[in-house]
N, C-alpha and C positions, 0 to 999 in steps of 0.2 A: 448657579446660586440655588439653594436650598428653598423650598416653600417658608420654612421659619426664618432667613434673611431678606426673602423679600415680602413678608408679612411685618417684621421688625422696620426695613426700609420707609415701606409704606405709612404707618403707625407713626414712624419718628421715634423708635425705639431703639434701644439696643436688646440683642437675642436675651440673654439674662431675663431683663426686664421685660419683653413679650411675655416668655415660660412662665414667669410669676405671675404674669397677670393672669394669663389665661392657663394655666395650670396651678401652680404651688398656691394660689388666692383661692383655689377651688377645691382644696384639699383639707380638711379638718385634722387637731394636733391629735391623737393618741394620746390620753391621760398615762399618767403614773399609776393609779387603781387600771385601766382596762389591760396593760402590759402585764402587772400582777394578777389580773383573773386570768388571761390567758396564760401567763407561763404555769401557772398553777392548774388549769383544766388538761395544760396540753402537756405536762412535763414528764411524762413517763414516755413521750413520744419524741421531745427532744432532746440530742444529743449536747450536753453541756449546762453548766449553772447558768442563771439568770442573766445574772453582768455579762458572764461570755454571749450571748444569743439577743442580749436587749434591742442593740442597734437592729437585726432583722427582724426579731416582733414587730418592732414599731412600725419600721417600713412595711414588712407584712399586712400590718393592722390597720394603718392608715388608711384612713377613709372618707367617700364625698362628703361634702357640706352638703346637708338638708335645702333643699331650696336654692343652692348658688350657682 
């Protein structure tokens, strides 16, 4: 058993719902303006228009919560 099934166990959790709590809740969205300054600062460096590459900016760019 996995440290995240028996941390979920424990909790009274299901895995999903651990990962969110204690990661995805700890994670800030990426706006629509910071994906556009970055494809824009960084676009002679990536391969591909905007819409093709968004889904990895964002993941890319995703970033902590201040304080969380």
């Amino acid at each position: 058993m996995t440290s995240f099934w028996k941390e979920a166990a424990k909790r009274k959790l299901t895995v999903p719902a651990l990962l969110d709590a204690e990661i995805t809740s700890k994670v800030g969205l990426v706006t629509e303006q910071e994906i556009e300054k970055f494809y824009q600062e960084k676009k002679a460096q990536i391969k591909g228009e905007q819409a093709q590459v968004r889904e990895q900016i964002e993941s890319f760019s995703t970033k902590p919560k201040v304080g969380g």
